[in-house]
N, C-alpha and C positions, 0 to 999 in steps of 0.2 A: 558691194564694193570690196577686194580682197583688202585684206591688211597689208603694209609695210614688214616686211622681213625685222626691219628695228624696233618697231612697235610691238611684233609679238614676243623678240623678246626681251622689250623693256616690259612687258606687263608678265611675261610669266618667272622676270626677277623679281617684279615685285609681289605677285603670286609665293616665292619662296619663302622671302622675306618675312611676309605676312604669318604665312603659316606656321613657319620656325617658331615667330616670339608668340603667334597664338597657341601653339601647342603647348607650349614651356606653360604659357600664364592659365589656361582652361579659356582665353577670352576669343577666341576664331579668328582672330586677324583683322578683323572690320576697324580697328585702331588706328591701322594703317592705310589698309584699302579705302578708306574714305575721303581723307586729306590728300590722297597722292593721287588719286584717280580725279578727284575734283579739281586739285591745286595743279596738278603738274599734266594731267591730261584732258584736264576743259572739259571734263562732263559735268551734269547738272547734279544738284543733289539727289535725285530722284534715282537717275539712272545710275549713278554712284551704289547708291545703294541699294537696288535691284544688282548691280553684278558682284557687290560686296557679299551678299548673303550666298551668291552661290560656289564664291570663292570661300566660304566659311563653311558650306556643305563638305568644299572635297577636303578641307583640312581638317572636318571634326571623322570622316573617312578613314582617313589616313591614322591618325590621332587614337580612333575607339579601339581601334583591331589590336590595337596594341594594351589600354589602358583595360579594354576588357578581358582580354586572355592572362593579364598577367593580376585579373583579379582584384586592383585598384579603385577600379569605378563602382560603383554601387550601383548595376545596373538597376534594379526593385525599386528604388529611391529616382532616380533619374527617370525612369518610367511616370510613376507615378506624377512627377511633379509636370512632365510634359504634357501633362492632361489640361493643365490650365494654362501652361505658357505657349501651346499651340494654338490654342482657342485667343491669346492675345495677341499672337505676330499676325493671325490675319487680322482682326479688326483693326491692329496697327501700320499692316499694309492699306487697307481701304482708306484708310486718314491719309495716309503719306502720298497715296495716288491725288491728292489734291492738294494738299500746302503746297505753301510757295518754300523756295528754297532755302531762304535765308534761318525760316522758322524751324528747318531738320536740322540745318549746321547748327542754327545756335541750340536745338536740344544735344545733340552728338555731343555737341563745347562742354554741356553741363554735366551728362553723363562721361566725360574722359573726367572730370574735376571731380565727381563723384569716386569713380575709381580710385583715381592718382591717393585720394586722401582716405579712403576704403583703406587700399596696399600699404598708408604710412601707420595708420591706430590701428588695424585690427590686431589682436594676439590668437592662439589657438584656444579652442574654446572645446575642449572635450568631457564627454561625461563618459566614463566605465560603465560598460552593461550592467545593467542592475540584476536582481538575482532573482527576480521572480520569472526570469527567462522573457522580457516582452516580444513581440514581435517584430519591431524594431530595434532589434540589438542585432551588430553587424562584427566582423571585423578583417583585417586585410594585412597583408606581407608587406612591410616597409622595405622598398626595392634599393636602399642606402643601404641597411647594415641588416635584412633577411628577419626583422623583428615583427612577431605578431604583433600589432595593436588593433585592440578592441576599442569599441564607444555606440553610443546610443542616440540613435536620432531622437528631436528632441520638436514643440512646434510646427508638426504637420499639418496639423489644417492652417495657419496664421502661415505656413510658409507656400502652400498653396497659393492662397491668394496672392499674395505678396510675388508670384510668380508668373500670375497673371497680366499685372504691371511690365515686368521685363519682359515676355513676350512681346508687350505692345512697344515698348522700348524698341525691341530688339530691332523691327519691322520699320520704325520711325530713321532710326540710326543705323540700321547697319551691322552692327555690334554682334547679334547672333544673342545680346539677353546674359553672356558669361559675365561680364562686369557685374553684374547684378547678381547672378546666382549664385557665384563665389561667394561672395562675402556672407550674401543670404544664410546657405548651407553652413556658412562656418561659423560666424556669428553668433546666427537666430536658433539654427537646427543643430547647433554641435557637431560638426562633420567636420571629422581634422580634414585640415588646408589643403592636402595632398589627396585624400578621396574627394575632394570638393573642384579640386582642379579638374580630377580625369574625369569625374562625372560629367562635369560641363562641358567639356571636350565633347563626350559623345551626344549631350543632349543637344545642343546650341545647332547641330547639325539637325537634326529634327523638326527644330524651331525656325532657323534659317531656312529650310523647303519647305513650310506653311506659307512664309512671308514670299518667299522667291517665287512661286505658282501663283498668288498674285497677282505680280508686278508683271511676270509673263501676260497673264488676262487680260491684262493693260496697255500692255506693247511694250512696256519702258527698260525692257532687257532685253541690254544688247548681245545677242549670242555670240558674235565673235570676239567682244572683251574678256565676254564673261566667261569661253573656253579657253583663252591664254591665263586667264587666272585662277581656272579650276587646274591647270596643269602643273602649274608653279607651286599652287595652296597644297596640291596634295603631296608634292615634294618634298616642299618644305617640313611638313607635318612629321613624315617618316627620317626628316634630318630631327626635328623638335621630340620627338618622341628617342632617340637615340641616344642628345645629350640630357634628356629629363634623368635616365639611368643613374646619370653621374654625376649629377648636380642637385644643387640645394637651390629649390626655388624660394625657398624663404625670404631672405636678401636680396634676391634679386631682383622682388615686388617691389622692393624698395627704394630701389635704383633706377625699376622703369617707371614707377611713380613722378619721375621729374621729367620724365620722355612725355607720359601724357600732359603734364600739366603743359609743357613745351607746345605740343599740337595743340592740344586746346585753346591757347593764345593765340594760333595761325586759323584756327576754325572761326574762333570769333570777329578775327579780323576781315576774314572773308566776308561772312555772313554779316557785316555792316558795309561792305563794299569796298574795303581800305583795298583790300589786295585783288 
């Protein structure tokens, strides 16, 4: 059946939308794309999130070409750690082709509240390369004021695992697994906030076509939502990557920290039936 002229593009605004503030945060957009494709366009959580992931594909697209050329991302590290958060969004896809719907909102609900409160405590958490030269000592150009900063990844096998989880996350919810891997990296593995963003950016895209190939094997993606909001995702991504330039995402974590807590209130209330 064709789409509605309106519909594509009420979805490849919200496609933009999405990708904007997921590029900005490392989180792929699924923040959005969940609650507003569920809530506002009547799809099931399932199919929600089957076209979420693939709207999170084009904006981590969009997002890497950038975060990688200008040297930010850590590709070696993102690599690496995709090895076990790949291996989670399918088993996390296989689960979710079978729950019921209420049981993905109300995870998503838990993992936006996770987040929101991740974005309010965490602080930066770096170590300086240590001097015996290790093999994970990295460092990158602060695209704010042109400054080398170094640091040392820190917790690679413990954050391995630990990313195995957000994979399956990611596949349950939507999310693309950034929520998680953010904080993870910055937190756990000492990765300033700002390689920990762009890294996620391009890994979540990774993650999110483990789980999306899936949902396809399933039926439960729908390819003409799912191409109005690859179109918008990837837009938006190359608008989010633009003002990343010239902005402080620091603050700003902190700010959408009360957006998520917000959705996550309308998640839950879904997922008990109230709405």
């Amino acid at each position: 059946m064709d789409m509605e002229p309106v519909l594509i593009i009420a979805l490849i605004t919200v496609g933009v939308c999405a990708g904007t503030i997921g590029t900005l945060f490392g989180v792929g957009g699924g923040i959005i794309f969940i609650p507003v494709l569920t809530i506002l366009f009547d799809l099931s959580a399932s199919e929600a999130v089957a076209v979420s992931l693939v709207g999170i594909v084009a904006t981590s697209t969009g997002a890497a070409s950038f975060y990688v050329k200008s040297g930010i991302a850590n590709v070696r590290l993102g690599l690496l750690l995709e090895i076990t958060t790949s291996v989670g969004a399918m088993i996390g896809a296989l689960f979710a082709a079978y729950a019921a719907n209420w049981v993905l909102l109300f995870i998503f609900g838990c993992v936006l509240i996770y987040s929101a409160v991740s974005m309010i405590l965490r602080k930066e958490r770096i170590i300086e390369n240590s001097d015996e030269g290790g093999d994970m000592n990295f460092s990158y150009t602060d695209s704010k004021d042109l400054t080398e900063r170094q640091y040392e990844v820190k917790n690679v096998k413990s954050g391995l695992l630990v990313c195995t989880a957000a994979g399956v996350l990611s596949s349950l919810t939507g999310v693309g697994g950034g929520t998680i891997k953010v904080p993870l990296m910055n937190i756990h593995m000492h990765v300033p906030i700002k390689v920990a963003s762009a890294t996620s950016s391009y890994m979540i895209g990774i993650t999110a076509f483990s789980g999306a190939i899936i949902f396809f094997i399933h039926g439960d993606l729908l390819l003409d939502y799912a191409a109005a909001i690859a179109v918008g995702a990837f837009l938006g991504s190359v608008i989010g990557t633009s003002i990343s330039k010239k902005l402080d995402a620091g603050p700003m974590r902190k700010y959408f920290s009360i957006l998520l807590l917000a959705v996550s209130v309308i998640v839950f209330l879904e997922a008990g039936g109230v709405l």
